[in-house]
C-alpha positions in Angstrom: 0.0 0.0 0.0 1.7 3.6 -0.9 1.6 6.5 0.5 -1.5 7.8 -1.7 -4.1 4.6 -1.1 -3.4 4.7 2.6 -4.3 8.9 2.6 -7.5 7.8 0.6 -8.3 4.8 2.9 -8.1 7.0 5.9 -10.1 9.6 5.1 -12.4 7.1 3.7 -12.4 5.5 7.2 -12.4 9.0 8.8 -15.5 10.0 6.6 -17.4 6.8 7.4 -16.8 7.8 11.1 -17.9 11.2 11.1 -21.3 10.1 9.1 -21.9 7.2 12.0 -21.3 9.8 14.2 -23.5 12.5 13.2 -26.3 10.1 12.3 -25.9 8.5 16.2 -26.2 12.3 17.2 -29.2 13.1 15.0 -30.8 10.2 16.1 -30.4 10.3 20.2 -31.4 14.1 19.4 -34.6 12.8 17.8 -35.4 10.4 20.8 -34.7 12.6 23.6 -35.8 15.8 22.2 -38.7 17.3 24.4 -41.2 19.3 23.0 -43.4 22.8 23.5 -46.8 20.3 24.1 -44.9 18.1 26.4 -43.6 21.0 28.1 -46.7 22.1 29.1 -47.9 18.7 29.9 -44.9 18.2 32.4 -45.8 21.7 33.8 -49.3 20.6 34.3 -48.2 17.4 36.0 -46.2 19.7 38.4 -48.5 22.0 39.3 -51.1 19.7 39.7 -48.5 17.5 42.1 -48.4 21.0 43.9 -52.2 21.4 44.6 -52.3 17.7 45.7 -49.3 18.1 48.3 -51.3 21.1 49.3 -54.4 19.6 49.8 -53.0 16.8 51.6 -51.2 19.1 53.8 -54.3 20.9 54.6 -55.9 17.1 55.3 -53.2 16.5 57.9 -53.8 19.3 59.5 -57.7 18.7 59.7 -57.1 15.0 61.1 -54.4 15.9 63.5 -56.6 19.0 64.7 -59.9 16.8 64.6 -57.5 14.2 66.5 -57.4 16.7 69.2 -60.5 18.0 69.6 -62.0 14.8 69.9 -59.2 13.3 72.5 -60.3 16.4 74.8 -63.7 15.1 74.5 -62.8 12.0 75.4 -61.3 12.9 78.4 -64.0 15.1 79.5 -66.3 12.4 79.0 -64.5 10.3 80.7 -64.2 12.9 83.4 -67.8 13.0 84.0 -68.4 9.3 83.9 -66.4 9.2 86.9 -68.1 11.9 88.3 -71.6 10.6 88.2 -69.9 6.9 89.5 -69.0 8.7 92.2 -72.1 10.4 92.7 -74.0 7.1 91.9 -71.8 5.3 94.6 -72.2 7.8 97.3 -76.4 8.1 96.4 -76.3 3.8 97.0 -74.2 4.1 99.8 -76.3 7.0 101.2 -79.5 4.9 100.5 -78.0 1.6 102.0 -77.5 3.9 105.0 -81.6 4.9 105.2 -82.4 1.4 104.6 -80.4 0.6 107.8 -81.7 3.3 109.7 -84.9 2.5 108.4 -85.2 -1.1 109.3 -83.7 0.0 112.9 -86.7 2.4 113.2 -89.4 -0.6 112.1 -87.3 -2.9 114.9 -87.2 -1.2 117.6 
């Protein structure tokens, strides 16, 4: 091989590259391009993302405040149960003691 064939084979090699090249380039350009209308549907997708962190925010906050209220309830419920238990227990012991002094009375 002289001098000119291997110039000519090399550049032939060197052109086939550069086309294989620029058509790989072209071609991942043409996959991964993104467009104005998808764009505006990713944008969508984000805002809509937004609103839904936002309303599940806001949900949280209900629950645990509704979590609250209804714990306090709870505890003053259970507050007066054991007040009227205590009333209750004092009004039975309070009647077992007119029944006692009662049947004393009818005794004697």
């Amino acid at each position: 091989m002289n001098r000119t064939e291997f110039v000519i084979a090399t550049a032939i090699i060197l052109f086939v590259a550069f086309c294989l090249g620029w058509f790989a380039s072209w071609l991942i350009h043409r996959l991964t391009r993104v467009t104005a209308a998808d764009m505006g549907e990713l944008e969508q997708m984000a805002q809509a993302l937004h609103e839904a962190e936002e309303v599940r925010d806001q949900a949280i906050a209900y629950v645990e405040s509704r979590e609250t209220e209804l714990v306090n309830q709870l505890n003053q419920t259970e507050a007066e149960l054991r007040a009227a238990m205590d009333g209750l227990r004092d009004a039975r012991h309070e009647a077992e003691e007119l029944r006692a002094y009662i049947e004393k009375m009818q005794g004697s």
